[in-house]
C-alpha positions as CSV (number, residue, x, y, z in Angstrom):
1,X,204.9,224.1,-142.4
2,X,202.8,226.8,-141.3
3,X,200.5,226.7,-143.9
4,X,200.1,223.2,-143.5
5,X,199.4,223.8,-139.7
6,X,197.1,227.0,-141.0
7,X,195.3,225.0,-143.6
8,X,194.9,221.8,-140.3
9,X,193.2,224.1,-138.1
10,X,191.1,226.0,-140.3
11,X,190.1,222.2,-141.4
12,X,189.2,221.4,-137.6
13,X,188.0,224.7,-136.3
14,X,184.8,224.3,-135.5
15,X,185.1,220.9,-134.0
16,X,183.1,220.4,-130.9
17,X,184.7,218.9,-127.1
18,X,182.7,216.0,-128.2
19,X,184.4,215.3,-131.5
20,X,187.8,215.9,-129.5
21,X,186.4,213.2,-127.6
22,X,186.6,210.8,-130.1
23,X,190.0,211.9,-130.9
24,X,193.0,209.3,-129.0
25,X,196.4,211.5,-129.0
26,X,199.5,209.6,-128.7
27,X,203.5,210.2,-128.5
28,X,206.6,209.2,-127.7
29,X,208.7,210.6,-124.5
30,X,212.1,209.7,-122.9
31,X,211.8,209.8,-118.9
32,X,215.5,210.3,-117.3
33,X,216.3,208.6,-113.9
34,X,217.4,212.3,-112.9
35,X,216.3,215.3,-113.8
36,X,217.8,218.7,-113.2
37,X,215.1,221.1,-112.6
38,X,215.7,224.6,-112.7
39,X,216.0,227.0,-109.6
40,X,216.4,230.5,-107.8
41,X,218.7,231.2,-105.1
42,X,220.2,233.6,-103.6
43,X,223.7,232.9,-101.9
44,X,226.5,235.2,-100.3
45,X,229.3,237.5,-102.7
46,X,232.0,234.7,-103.6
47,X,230.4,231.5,-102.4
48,X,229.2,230.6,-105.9
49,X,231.1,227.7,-105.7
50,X,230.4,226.2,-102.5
51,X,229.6,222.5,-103.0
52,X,226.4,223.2,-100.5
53,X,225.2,225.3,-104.0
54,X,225.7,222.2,-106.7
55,X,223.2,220.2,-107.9
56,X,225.2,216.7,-108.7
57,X,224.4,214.9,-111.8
58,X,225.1,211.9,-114.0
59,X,226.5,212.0,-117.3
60,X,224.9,209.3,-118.4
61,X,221.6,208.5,-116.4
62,X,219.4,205.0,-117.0
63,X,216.8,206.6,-119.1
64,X,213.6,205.1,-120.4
65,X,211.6,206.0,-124.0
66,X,208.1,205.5,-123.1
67,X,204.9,205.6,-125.7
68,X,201.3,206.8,-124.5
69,X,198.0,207.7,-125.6
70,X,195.2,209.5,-123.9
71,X,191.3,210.3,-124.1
72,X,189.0,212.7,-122.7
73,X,188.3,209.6,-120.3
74,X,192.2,209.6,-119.1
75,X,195.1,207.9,-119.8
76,X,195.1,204.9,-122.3
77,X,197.9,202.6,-123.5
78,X,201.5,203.1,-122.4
79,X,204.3,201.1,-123.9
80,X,208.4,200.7,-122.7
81,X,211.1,200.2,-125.7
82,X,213.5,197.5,-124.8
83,X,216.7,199.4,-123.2
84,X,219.0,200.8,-126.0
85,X,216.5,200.5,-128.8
86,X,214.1,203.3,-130.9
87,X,210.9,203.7,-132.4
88,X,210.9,202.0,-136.1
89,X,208.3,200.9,-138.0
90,X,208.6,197.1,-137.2
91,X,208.3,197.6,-133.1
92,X,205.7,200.1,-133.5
93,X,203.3,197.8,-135.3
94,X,203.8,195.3,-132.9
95,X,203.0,198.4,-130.4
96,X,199.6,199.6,-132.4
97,X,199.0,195.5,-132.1
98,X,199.0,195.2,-128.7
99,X,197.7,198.5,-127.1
100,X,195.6,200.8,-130.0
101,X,192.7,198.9,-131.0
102,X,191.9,197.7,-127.4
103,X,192.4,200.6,-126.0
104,X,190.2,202.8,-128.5
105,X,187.4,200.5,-127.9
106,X,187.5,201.0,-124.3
107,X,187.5,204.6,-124.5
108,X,184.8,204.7,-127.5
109,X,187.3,206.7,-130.1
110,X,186.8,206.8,-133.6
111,X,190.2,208.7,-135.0
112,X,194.0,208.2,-134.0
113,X,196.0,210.7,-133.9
114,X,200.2,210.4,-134.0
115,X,202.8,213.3,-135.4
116,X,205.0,212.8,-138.3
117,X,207.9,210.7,-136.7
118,X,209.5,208.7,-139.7
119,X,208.3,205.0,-137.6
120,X,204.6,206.5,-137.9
121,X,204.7,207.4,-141.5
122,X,206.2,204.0,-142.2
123,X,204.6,201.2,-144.9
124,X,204.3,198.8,-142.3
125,X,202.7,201.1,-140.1
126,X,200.4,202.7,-142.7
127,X,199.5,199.0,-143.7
128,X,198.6,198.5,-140.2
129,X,196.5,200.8,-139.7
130,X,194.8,200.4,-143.1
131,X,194.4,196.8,-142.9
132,X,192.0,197.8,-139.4
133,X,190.4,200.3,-140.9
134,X,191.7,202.8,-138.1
135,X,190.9,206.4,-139.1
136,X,194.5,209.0,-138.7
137,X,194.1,212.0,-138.0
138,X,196.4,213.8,-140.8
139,X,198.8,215.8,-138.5
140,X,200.8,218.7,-139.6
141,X,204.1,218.6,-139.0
142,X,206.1,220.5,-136.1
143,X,203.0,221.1,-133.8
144,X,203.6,220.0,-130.6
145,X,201.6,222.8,-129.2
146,X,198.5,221.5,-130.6
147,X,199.1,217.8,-129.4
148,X,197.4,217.7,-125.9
149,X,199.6,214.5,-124.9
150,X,202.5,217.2,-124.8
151,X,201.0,218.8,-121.6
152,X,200.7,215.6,-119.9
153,X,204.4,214.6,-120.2
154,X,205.5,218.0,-118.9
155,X,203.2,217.3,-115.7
156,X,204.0,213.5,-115.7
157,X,207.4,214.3,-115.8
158,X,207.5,216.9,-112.9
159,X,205.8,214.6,-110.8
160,X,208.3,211.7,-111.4
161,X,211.3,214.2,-110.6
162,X,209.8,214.2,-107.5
163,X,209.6,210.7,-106.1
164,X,213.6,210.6,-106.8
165,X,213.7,206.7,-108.8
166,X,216.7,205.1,-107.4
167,X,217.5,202.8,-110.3
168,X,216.7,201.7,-113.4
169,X,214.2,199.1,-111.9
170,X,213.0,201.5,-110.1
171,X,212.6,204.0,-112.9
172,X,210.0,201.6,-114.8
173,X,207.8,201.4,-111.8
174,X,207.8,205.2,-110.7
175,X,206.4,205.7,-114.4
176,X,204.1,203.0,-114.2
177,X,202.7,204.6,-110.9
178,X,202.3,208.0,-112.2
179,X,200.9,206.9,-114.7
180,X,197.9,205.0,-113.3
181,X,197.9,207.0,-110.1
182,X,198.1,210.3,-110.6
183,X,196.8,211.3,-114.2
184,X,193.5,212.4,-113.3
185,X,190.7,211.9,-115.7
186,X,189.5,215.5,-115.3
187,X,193.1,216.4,-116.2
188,X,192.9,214.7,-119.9
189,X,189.5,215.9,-120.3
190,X,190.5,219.3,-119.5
191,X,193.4,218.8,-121.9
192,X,191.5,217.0,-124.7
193,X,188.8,219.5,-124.8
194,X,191.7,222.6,-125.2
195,X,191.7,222.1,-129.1
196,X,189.4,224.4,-130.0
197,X,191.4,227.2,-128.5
198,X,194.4,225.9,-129.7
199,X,193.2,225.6,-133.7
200,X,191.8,229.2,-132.4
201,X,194.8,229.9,-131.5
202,X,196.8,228.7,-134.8
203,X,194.6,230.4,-136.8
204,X,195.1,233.9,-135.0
205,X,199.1,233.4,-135.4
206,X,198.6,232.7,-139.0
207,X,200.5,228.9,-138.7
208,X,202.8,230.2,-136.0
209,X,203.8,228.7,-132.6
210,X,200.9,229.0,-129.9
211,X,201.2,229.4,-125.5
212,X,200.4,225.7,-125.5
């Protein structure tokens, strides 16, 4: 795998930000209706217990798989699997349908890029995208840290921690609003145009895992 990832960003190192442009990045992420962030404290000897020092949680929260794209020009498509379902090659077709084309359009790219994920590599899928003649990006396996869509679902995430959802209802429409609200356009340019130092960055680790 890190040769593959190696022999990818050797491929791809001297793309310009303006190729990247052309580039959509997609991905799948699971949003939790709480989320235990970590933190610091400091408390008296022998109170370690004290409820006042206990974060309460659910075993089981309302969760909600989610699938995005972005652009240098900001987010794109976002897409919410039924309750208690996953990603296979049937739903995400009907996914691509709905969302990929239109959306690449609007934001003038040229080449798709997904990850390996077993409903991506699909026949359906792979017909799809054939049959419209969309270009894939052919993505080494295991490389998150070169996926800039990564970044953005760590930030999107924090932010939704933050508003505090109260259901599942309300989980939907927390991510809706973060979504359209508060992913800036100079955020996913600023991410888009990070792949040149991340090949860079791939490269110098000789396949390995990168700070991104």
């Amino acid at each position: 795998m890190k040769a593959k990832r190696l022999a990818f960003a050797k491929k791809h190192q001297d793309w310009t930000p303006a190729q990247c442009g052309k580039v959509m990045f997609s991905d799948e992420s699971m949003l939790q209706q709480f989320v235990v962030r970590k933190r610091h404290i400091r408390r008296l000897r022998g109170t370690r217990f004290n409820e006042k020092y206990t974060i309460y949680t659910m075993k089981h929260p309302p969760s909600q798989m989610i699938w995005g794209a972005i652009s240098e020009h900001c987010v794109a498509g976002i897409s919410f699997l039924p309750p208690g379902t996953t990603m296979n090659g049937p739903r995400y077709v009907e996914l691509l349908a709905e969302k990929l084309k239109i959306h690449m359009a609007v934001h003038n790219c040229t080449i798709f890029m997904q990850d390996g994920a077993p409903c991506h590599r699909s026949k359906v899928a792979k017909t799809f995208l054939a049959e419209n003649r969309i270009k894939v990006l052919d993505w080494p396996g295991n490389s998150p840290d070169l996926n800039p869509i990564q970044n953005l679902w760590t930030n999107m995430k924090n932010k939704f921690a933050e508003k505090h959802p109260s259901s599942a209802k309300d989980l939907v429409k927390v991510i809706k609003e973060v979504w359209v609200k508060e992913i800036s356009q100079e955020f996913c340019r600023n991410l888009v145009r990070s792949m040149p130092r991340r090949l860079q960055e791939v490269i110098k680790n000789g396949g390995g895992s990168t700070k991104y």
